[in-house]
C-alpha positions as CSV (number, residue, x, y, z in Angstrom):
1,X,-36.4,12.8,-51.9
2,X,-37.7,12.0,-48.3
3,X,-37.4,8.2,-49.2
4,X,-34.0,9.0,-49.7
5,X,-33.0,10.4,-46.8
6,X,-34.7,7.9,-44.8
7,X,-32.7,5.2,-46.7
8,X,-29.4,7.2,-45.4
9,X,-30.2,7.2,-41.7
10,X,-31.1,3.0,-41.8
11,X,-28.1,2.3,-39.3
12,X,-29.6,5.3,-37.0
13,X,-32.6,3.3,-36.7
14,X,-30.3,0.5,-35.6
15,X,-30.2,-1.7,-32.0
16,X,-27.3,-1.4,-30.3
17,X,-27.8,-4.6,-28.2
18,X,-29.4,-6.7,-31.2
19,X,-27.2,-4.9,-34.1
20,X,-30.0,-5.4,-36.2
21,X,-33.2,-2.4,-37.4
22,X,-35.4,-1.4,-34.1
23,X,-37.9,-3.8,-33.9
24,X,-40.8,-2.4,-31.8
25,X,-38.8,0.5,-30.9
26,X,-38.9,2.3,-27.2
27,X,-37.1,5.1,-26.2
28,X,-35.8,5.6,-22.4
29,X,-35.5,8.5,-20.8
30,X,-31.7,9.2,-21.5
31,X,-32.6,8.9,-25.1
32,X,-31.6,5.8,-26.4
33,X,-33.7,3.4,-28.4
34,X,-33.9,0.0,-27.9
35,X,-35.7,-3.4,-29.7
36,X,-38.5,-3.9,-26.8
37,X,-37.4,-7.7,-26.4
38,X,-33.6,-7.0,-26.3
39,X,-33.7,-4.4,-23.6
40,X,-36.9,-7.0,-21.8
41,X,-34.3,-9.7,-21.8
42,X,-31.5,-8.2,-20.8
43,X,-32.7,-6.2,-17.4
44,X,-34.4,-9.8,-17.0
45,X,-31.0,-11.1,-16.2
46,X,-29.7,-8.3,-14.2
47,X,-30.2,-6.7,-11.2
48,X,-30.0,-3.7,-11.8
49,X,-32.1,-1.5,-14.3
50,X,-29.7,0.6,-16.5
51,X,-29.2,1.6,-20.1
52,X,-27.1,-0.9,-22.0
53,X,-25.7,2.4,-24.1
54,X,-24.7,4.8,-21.4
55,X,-24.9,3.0,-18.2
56,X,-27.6,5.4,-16.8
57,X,-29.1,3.7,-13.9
58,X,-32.7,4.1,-12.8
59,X,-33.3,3.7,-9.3
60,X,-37.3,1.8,-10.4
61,X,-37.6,-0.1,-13.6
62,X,-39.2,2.0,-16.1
63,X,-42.0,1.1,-18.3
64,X,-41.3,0.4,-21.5
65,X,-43.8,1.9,-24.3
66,X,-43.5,1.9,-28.0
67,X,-42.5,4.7,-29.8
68,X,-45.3,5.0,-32.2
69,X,-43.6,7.5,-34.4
70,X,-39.9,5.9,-34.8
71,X,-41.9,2.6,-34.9
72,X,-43.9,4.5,-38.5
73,X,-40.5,5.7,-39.2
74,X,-38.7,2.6,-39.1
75,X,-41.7,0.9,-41.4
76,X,-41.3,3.5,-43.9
77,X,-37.3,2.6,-43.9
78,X,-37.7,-1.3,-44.6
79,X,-40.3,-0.4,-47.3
80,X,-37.7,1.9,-49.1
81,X,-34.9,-0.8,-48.4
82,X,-37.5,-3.7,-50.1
83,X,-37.8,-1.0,-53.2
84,X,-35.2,1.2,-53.6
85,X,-34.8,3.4,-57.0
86,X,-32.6,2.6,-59.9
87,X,-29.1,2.7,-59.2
88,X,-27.2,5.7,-60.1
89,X,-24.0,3.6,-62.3
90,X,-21.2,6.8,-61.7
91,X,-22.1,6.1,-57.8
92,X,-22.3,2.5,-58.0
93,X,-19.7,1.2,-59.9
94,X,-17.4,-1.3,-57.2
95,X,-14.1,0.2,-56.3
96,X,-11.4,-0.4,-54.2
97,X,-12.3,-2.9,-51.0
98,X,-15.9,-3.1,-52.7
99,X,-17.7,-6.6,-53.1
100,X,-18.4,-6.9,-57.1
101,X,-21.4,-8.4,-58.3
102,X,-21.3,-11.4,-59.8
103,X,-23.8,-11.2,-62.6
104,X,-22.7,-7.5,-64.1
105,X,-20.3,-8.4,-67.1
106,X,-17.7,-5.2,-68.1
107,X,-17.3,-3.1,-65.7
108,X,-18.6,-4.6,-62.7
109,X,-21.4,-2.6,-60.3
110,X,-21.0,-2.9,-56.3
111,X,-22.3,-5.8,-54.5
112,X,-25.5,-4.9,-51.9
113,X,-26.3,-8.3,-50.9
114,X,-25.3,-12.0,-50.9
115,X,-27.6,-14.8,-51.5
116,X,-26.7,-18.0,-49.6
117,X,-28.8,-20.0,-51.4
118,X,-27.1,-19.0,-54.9
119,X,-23.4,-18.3,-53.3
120,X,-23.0,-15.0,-55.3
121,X,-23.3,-11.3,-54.7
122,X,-25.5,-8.9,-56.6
123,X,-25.8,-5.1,-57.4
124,X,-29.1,-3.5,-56.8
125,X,-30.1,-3.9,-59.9
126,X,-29.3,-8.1,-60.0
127,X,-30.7,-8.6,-56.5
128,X,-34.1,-7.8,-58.0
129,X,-35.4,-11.2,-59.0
130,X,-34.8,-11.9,-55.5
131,X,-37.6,-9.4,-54.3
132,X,-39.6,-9.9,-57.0
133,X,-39.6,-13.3,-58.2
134,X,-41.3,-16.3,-56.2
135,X,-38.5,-18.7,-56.9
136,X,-36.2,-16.7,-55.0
137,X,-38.4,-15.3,-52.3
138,X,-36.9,-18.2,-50.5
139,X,-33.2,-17.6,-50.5
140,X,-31.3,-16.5,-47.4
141,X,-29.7,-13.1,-48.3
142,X,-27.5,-11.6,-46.2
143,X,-24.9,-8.4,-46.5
144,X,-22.3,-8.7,-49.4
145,X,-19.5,-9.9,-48.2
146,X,-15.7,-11.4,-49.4
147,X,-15.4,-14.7,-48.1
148,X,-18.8,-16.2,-48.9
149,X,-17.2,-19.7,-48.9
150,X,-16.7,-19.2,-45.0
151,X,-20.5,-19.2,-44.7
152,X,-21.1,-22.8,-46.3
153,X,-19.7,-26.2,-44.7
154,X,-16.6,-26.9,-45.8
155,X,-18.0,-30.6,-45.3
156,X,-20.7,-30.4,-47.7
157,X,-20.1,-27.2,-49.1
158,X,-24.0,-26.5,-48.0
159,X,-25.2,-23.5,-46.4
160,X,-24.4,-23.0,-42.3
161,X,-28.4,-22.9,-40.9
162,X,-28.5,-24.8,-37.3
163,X,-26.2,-24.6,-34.6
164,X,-25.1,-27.3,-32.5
165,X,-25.1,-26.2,-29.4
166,X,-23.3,-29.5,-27.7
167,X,-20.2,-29.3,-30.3
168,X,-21.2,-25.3,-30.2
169,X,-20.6,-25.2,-33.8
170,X,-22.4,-23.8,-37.1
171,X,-23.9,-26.8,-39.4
172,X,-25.7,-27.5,-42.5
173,X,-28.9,-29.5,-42.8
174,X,-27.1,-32.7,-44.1
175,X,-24.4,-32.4,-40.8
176,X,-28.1,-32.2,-38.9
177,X,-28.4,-35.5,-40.4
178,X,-25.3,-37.1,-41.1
179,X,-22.7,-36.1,-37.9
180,X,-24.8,-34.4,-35.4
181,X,-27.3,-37.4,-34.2
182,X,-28.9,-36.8,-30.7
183,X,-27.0,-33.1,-30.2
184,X,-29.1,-30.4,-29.2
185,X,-29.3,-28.0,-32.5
186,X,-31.4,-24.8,-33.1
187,X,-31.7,-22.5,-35.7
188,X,-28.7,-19.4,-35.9
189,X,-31.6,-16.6,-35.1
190,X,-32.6,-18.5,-31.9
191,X,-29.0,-18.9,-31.1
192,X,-28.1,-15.8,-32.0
193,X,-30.9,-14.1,-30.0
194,X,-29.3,-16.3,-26.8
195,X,-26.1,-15.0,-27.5
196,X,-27.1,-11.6,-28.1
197,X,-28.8,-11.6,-24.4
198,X,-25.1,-12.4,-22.8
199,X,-23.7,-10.1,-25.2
200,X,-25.6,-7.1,-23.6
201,X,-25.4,-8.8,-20.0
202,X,-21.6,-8.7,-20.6
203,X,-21.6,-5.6,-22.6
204,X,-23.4,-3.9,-19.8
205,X,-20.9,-5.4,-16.8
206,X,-17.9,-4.0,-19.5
207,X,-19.7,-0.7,-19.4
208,X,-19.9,-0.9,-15.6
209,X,-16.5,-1.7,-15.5
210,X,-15.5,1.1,-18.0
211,X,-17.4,3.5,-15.3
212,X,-15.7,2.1,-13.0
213,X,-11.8,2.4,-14.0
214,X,-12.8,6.1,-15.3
215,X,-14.3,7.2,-11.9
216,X,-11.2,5.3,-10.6
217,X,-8.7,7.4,-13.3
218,X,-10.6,10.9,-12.8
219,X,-9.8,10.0,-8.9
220,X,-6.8,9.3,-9.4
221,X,-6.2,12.7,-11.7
222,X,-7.7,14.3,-8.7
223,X,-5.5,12.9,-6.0
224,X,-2.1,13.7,-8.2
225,X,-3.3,17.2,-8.8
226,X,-3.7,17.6,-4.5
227,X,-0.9,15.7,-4.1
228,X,1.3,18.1,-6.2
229,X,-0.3,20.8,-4.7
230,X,0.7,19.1,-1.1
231,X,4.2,19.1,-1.9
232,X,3.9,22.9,-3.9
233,X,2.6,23.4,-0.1
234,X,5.5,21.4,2.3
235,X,8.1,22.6,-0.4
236,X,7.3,26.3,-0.2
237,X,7.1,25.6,3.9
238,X,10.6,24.5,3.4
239,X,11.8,27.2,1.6
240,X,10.7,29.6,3.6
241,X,12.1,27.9,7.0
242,X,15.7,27.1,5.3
243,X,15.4,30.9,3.8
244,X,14.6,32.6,7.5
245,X,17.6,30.1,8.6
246,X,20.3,31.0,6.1
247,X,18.8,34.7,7.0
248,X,19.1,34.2,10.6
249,X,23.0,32.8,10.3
250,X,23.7,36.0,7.7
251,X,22.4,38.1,10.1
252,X,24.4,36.1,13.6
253,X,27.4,36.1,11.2
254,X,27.2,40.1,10.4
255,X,26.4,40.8,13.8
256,X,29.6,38.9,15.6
257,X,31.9,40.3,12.2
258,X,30.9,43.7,13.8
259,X,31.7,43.0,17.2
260,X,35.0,41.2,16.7
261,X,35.7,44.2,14.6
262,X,34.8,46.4,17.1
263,X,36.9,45.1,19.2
264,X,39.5,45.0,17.3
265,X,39.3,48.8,16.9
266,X,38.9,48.6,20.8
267,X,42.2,47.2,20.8
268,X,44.1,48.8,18.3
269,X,43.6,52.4,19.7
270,X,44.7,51.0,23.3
271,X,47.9,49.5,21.5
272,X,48.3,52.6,20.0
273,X,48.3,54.8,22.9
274,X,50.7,52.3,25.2
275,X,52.8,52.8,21.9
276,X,53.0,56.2,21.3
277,X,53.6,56.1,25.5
278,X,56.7,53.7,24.9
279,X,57.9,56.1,21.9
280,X,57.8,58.9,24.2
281,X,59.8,57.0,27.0
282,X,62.3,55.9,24.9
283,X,63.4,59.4,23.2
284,X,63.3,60.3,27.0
285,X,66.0,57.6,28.1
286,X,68.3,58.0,24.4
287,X,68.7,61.8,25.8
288,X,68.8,60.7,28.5
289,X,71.6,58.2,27.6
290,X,73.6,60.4,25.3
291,X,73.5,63.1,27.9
292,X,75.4,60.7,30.6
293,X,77.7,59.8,27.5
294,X,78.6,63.0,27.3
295,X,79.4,63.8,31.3
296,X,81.4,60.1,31.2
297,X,83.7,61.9,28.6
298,X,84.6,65.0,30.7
299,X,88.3,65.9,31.8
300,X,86.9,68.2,34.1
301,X,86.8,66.2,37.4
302,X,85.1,69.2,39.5
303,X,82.7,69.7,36.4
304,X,81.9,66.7,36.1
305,X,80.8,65.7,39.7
306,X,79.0,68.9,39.7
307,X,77.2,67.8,36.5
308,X,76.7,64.4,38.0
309,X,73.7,65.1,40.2
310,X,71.3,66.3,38.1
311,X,72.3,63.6,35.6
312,X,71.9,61.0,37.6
313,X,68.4,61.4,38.9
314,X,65.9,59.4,36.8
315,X,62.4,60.0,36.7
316,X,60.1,56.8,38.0
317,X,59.4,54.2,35.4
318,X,55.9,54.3,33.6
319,X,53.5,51.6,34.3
320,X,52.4,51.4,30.3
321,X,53.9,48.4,29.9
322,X,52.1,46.6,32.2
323,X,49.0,47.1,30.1
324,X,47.2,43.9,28.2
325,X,45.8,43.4,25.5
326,X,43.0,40.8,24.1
327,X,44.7,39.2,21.1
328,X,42.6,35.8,20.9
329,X,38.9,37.0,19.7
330,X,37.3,33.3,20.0
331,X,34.6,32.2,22.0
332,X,34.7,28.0,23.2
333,X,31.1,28.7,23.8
334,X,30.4,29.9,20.3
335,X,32.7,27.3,18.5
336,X,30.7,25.0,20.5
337,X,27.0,26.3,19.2
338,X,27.9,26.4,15.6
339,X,29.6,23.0,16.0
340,X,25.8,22.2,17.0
341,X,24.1,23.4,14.2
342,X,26.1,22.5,11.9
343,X,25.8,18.7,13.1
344,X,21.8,19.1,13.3
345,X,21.9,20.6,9.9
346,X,23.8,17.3,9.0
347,X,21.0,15.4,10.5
348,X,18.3,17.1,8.6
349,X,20.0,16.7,5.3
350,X,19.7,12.8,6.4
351,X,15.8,12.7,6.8
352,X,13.5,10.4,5.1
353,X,10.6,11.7,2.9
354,X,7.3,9.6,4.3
355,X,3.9,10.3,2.9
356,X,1.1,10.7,5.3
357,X,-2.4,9.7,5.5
358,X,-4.2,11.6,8.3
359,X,-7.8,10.8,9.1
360,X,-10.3,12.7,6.5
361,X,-7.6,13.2,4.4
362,X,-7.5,10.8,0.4
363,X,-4.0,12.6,-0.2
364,X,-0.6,12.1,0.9
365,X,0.7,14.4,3.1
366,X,4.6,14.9,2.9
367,X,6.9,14.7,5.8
368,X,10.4,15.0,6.7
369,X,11.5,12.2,9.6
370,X,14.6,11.8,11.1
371,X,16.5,8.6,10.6
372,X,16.8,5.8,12.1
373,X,18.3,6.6,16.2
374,X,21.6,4.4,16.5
375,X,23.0,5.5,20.3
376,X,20.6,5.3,23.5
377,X,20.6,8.8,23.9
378,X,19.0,9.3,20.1
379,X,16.1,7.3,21.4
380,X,15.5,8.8,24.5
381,X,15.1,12.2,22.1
382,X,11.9,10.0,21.7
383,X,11.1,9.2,25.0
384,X,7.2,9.4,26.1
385,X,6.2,8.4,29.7
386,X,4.1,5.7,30.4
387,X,0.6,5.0,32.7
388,X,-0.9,1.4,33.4
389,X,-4.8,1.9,32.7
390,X,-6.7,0.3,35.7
391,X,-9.7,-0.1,33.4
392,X,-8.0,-2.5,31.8
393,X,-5.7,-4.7,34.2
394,X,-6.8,-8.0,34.7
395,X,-7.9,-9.2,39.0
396,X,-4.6,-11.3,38.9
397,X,-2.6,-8.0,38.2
398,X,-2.1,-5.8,40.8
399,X,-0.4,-2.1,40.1
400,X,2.3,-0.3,42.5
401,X,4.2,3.1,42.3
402,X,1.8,4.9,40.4
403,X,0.5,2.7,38.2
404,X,4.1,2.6,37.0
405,X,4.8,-1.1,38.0
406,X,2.5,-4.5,37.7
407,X,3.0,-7.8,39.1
408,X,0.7,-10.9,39.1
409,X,0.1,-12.5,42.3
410,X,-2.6,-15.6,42.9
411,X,-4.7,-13.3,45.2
412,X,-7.3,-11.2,43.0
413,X,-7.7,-7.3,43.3
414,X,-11.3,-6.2,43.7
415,X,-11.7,-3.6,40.8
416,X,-14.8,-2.8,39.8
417,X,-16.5,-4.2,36.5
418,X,-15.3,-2.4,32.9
419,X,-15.9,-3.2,29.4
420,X,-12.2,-2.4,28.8
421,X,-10.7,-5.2,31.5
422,X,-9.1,-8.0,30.6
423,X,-11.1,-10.9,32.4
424,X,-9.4,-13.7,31.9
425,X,-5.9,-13.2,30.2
426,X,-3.3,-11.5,32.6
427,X,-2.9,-8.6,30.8
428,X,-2.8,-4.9,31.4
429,X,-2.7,-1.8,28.6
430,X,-1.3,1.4,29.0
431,X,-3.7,4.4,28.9
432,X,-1.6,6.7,26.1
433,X,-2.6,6.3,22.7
434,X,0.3,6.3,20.4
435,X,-0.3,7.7,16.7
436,X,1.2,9.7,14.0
437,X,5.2,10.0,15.4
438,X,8.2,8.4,17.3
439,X,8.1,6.8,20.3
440,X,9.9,5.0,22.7
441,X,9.8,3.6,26.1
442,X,11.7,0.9,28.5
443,X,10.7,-1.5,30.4
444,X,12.3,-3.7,33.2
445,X,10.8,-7.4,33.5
446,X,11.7,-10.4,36.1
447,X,10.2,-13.4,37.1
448,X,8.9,-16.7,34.7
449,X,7.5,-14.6,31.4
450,X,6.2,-11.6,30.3
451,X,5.0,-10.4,26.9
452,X,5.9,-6.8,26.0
453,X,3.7,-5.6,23.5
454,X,1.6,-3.2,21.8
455,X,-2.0,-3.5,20.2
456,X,-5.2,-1.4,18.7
457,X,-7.8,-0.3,20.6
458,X,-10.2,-2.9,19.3
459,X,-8.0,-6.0,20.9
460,X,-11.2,-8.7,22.6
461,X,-10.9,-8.1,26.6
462,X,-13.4,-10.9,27.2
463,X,-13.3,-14.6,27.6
464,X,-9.8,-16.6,26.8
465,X,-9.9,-16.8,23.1
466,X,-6.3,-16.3,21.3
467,X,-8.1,-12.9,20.0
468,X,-7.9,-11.6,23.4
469,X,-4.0,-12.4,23.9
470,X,-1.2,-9.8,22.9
471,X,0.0,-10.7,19.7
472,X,-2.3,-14.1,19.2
473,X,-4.2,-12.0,16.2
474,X,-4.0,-9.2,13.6
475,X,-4.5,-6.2,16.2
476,X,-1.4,-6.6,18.0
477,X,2.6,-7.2,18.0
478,X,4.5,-8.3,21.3
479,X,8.2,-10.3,22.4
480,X,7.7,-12.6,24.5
481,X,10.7,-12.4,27.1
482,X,11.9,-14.9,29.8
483,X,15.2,-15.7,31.1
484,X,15.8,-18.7,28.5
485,X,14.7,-17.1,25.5
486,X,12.9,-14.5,23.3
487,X,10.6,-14.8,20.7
488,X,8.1,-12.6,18.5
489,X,4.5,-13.0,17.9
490,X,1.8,-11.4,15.3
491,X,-0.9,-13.1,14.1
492,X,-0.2,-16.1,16.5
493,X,2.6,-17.0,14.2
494,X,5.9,-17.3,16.4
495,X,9.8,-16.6,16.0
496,X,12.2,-17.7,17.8
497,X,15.4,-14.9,18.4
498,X,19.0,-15.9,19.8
499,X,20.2,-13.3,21.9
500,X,21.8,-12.6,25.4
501,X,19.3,-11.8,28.3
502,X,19.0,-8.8,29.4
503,X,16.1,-7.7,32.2
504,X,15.5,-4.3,30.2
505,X,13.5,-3.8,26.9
506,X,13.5,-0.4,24.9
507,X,10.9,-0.5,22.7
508,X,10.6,1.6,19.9
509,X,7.9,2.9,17.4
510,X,7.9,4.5,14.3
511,X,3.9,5.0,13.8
512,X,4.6,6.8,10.8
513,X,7.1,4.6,9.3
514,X,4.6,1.6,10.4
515,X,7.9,0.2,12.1
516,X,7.5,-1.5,15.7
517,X,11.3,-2.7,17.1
518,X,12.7,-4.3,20.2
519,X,15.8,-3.9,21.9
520,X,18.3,-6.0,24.0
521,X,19.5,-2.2,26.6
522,X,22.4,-2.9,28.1
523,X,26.1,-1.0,27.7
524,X,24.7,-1.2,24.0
525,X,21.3,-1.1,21.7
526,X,20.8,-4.7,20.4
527,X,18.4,-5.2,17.8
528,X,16.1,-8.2,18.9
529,X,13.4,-8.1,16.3
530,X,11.7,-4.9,13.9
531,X,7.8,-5.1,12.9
532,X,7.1,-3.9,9.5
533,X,3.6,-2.8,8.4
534,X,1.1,0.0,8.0
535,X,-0.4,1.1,11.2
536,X,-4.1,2.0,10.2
537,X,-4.9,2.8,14.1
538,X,-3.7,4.4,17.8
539,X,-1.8,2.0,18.9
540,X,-1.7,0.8,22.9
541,X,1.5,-0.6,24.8
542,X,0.9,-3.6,26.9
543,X,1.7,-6.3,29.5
544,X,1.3,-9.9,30.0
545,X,2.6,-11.6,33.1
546,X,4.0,-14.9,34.1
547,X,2.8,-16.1,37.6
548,X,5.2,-14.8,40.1
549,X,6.0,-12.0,37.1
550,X,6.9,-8.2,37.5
551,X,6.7,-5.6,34.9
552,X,7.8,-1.9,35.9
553,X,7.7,0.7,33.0
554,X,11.2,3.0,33.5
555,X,11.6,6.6,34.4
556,X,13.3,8.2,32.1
557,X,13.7,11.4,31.0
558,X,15.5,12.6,27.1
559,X,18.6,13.4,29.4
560,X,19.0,10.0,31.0
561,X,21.9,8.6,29.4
């Protein structure tokens, strides 16, 4: 019974790396077990010491030690293979997808084995003489199997036992002979043992890259659950901002209902009294009237001029009538607030959607930005004032009104040594550090040339290689300006732009966006030339000058326009 049960756990006992039963098992720590010369060979050619099964790495290479007890286990197996026990036929009997054996007549048993030797297949029972009997002892038996005739040369219609390795092909002894003179040929075990050493190498860099893409995938799961949970986040923000607004304007729009109503009542009861007053009045005057009517139609003349007098005395006129009244309940002012709103509401609507990548963050951080400015006064909304750092001007550059305007002149200015200053190209950096919004600045330039540009914080200041110069390399973007021309430079590779001269420069950056652009200001914004790319750092603006060149960075203010 034990023998039994051993026989059902053979492919248990099997290599992973070899595919083949243990042979002088060892066992690792994660608990896989391995032929001692596969897993030798193998962490041989790598540099690295993990397990071909599960990728578990171990930081020293471990020693390896037999397993004594699989080792006695695995013995006991093969001897129960060599001599199993009868065949049971109602379990043994080939069915469907079954090899059948070739010697059974009637009812055919399955297939165990193949011999190569004897091209057939034989049953349990059949494969006996094979064990058994010193003529057969010989014959290369392998796992039953279909297509036997794929395992001889269809040449010779011999056996497949060498491999040429220089046609890297599977012969028979007479193709040794016959069409393989002078190639390099070795048995299929020693070529299968080389192949099976790449196998593992490779199946152990297919592992690594299976870790890999998973860690990758479980990161990625990770980042789309934060990110949904960023925009659960900025949409609930949102909400709660457009919900206090529409809250706010229910409220205004309540508020100034009950006014003008009040008002109106305000109004109303003043028309009513003036007209209650003017109903009085004119009952008074139709008396009045029918009573003179009356005297007019008198025969009587001493009776009538005695009645005359008291009928001809009219009391004074009331003032009601010169009472007003405020029929037009509109505010200019007010038409002109919600006229507001409703236009930045319009604005809003228009906003791009950019995902944001602050520093220490892995997930994208959702953000409303206003389009693209179109008038003058839209980009001085973005306006930010400018400073030339001293640290940082070359000696040929010297700095006026407030370190607001820069001019290079062939006498030097004695400022003392920095790491930051530019020693040999005429250039000069600003001292704000732009990142993470909109900016946008102008700047006025005369003389032979200048280069308006901006760079990282990691742009070379020393010696007069093209890294050092404003737009030569990958850490900075600039237009170069001069009466004749304008071109743009990244990476020292040049553009030439057509357009009209003009002495002032806005330049405007969209950090977020990654979009750097240059404008022609005059009477109107002309588009000279838009940077696209992903910012990864603060960005600087900067300055180089001509000889006999002026830069001066503009005052401005959001209201200059």
């Amino acid at each position: 019974m034990a023998e039994a049960q051993l026989s059902g756990l053979q492919d248990e006992f099997t290599c992973s790396m070899c595919l083949d039963t243990l042979t002088d098992a060892v066992s690792l720590h994660c608990g896989h077990n391995f032929c001692l010369k596969c897993l030798t060979d193998c962490w041989d050619q790598s540099q690295e010491c993990s397990c071909p099964q599960c990728s578990h790495t171990f930081t020293t290479r471990p020693e390896l030690n037999r397993n004594i007890l699989l080792n006695e286990v695995i013995k006991k197996l093969k001897k129960t293979t060599l001599s199993p026990p009868s065949p049971s036929p109602s379990k043994n009997y080939a069915g469907p997808g079954d090899v059948e054996c070739d010697v059974c007549t009637g009812k055919k048993f399955r297939a165990v084995k193949a011999c190569l030797t004897c091209m057939a297949s034989y049953c349990q029972t059949h494969l006996q003489p094979h064990y058994e009997g010193d003529a057969w002892k010989g014959h290369n038996l392998v796992d039953s199997d279909r297509n036997l005739k794929e395992k001889l040369c269809e040449k010779h219609q011999k056996s497949l036992e060498m491999f040429c390795k220089t046609d890297k092909m599977c012969i028979c002894m007479i193709c040794v002979v016959t069409g393989h003179n002078g190639h390099k040929m070795v048995e299929l075990e020693t070529e299968r043992e080389d192949k099976q050493k790449q196998l593992g190498v490779t199946l152990s860099e297919v592992r690594r890259r299976l870790e890999k893409k998973e860690k990758k995938m479980k990161k990625m799961r990770r980042t789309a659950e934060q990110m949904k949970i960023s925009v659960e986040r900025v949409m609930a923000e949102h909400d709660k901002s457009f919900t206090d607004l529409i809250r706010c304007i229910e409220e205004a729009h309540k508020k100034l209902t009950e006014k003008i109503r009040e008002q109106e009542k305000r109004e109303m009861e003043k028309a009513k009294g003036v007209m209650e007053q003017l109903e009085k009045e004119i009952e008074e005057l139709k008396r009045r009237e029918a009573e003179l009517k009356e005297l007019s139609e008198i025969k009587d003349h001493l009776q009538f001029l005695q009645n005359l007098s008291s009928c001809c005395v009219l009391p004074a006129e009331e003032d009601s009538l010169n009472l007003t009244f405020t029929a037009d309940f509109s505010s200019e002012d007010l038409l002109k607030e919600l006229s507001g709103l409703k236009k930045c509401l319009e604005k809003i609507s228009q906003w791009d959607i950019l995902p944001l990548t602050p520093s220490g963050h892995e997930v994208p951080i959702f953000t409303l930005q206003p389009p693209e400015p179109q008038s003058r006064e839209e980009f001085l909304q973005y306006f930010c004032p400018l400073t030339l750092d001293v640290n940082t001007t070359n000696r040929r550059l010297h700095l006026y009104e407030g370190n607001k305007k820069v001019t290079r002149e062939r006498t030097k200015a004695k400022y003392p040594d920095h790491p930051d200053r530019f020693d040999y190209w005429a250039q000069v950096l600003c001292r704000e550090a732009l990142t993470g919004t909109r900016c946008y600045w102008e700047v006025e330039g005369s003389g032979g040339g200048v280069v308006f540009g901006v760079a990282y914080k990691g742009l070379s200041r020393k010696g007069e290689g093209l890294e050092c110069g404003l737009g030569n390399n990958d850490k900075s973007w600039s237009l170069w300006w001069s009466h004749s021309q304008y071109s743009v430079l990244h990476n020292n590779q040049w553009t030439v732009i057509s357009a009209p001269y003009s002495p002032r420069i806005g330049v405007y950056l969209d950090w977020p966006a990654g979009s750097l652009s240059f404008y022609s200001v005059s009477h109107t914004m002309t588009l000279l030339h838009r940077f696209n790319t992903s910012f990864t750092e603060p960005l600087y603006p900067g300055f180089f000058l001509g000889l006999h060149s002026t830069v001066t960075i503009s005052h401005l203010t959001p209201c200059d326009h």
